[in-house]
N, C-alpha and C positions, 0 to 999 in steps of 0.2 A: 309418159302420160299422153294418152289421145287427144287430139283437140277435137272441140267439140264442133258438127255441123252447123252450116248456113240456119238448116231445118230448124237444130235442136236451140242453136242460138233467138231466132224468130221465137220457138214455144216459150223461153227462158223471158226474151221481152215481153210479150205476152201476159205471162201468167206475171209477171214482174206489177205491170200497168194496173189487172183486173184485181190482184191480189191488194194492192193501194188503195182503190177506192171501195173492195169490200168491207178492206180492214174499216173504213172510213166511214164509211156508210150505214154497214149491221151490224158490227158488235160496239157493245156498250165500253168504249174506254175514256178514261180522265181527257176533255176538253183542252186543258190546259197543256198537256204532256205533246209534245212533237216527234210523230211515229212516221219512221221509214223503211219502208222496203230497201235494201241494199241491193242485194241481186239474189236470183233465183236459179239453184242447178238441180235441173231434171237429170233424171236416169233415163238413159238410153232408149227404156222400154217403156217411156214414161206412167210405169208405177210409183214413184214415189220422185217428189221436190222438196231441198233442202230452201226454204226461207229463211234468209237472213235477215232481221230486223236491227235496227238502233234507233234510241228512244233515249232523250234528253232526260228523263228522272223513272226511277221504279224498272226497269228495263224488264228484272226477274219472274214481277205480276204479270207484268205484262205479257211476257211469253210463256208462263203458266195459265193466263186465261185462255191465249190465242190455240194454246196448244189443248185445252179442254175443248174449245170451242172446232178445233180445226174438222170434224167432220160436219157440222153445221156450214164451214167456210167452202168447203168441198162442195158440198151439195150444191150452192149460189155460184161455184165457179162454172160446175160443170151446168148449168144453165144458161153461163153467158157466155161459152165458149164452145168451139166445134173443135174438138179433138179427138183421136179415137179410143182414148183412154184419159179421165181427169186423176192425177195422182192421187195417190194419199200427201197429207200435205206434214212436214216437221219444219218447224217453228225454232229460229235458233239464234243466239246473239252473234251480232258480226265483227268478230274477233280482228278484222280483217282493219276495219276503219279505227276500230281501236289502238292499237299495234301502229299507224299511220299517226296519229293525233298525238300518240306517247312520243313518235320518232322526230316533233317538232319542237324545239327547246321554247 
């Protein structure tokens, strides 16, 4: 597997931060619920970012609404960021931190 660039790491942080507070910001989610960005892996060509989220209750709604909602999230990114392509965006549970939190007895 290739590792990823200085560059692509930078976009990763990025769209990581902007993705957080648009989540936070314009779309209508449960108050109560605590939603996180994990981390964000663009493609190369940057058409398309895999978001990772987790989210202390309802996780499934939740990445069913963000993922109805993700050309709406698209549009407000590519407004708050200079890139020369804003992805399409997929919305995904992060398997990753789970897998981590089961591995602690």
């Amino acid at each position: 597997m290739r590792e990823k660039s200085h560059r692509m790491e930078k976009v990763n942080s990025m769209l990581k931060k902007e993705l957080s507070e648009i989540i936070s910001e314009e779309i209508a989610l449960p108050k109560d619920n605590f939603i996180t960005v994990s981390f964000v892996d663009t493609s190369a060509d940057l058409s398309e970012a895999q978001v990772f989220i987790s989210a202390l209750k309802d996780e499934e709604e939740i990445l069913e609404v963000l993922n109805k909602q993700s050309g709406h999230i698209r549009y407000v990114l590519g407004k708050r960021i200079r890139i020369k392509r804003t992805p399409k965006l997929l919305f995904k549970k992060d398997i990753f931190e789970l897998n981590a939190s089961e591995a602690i007895p």
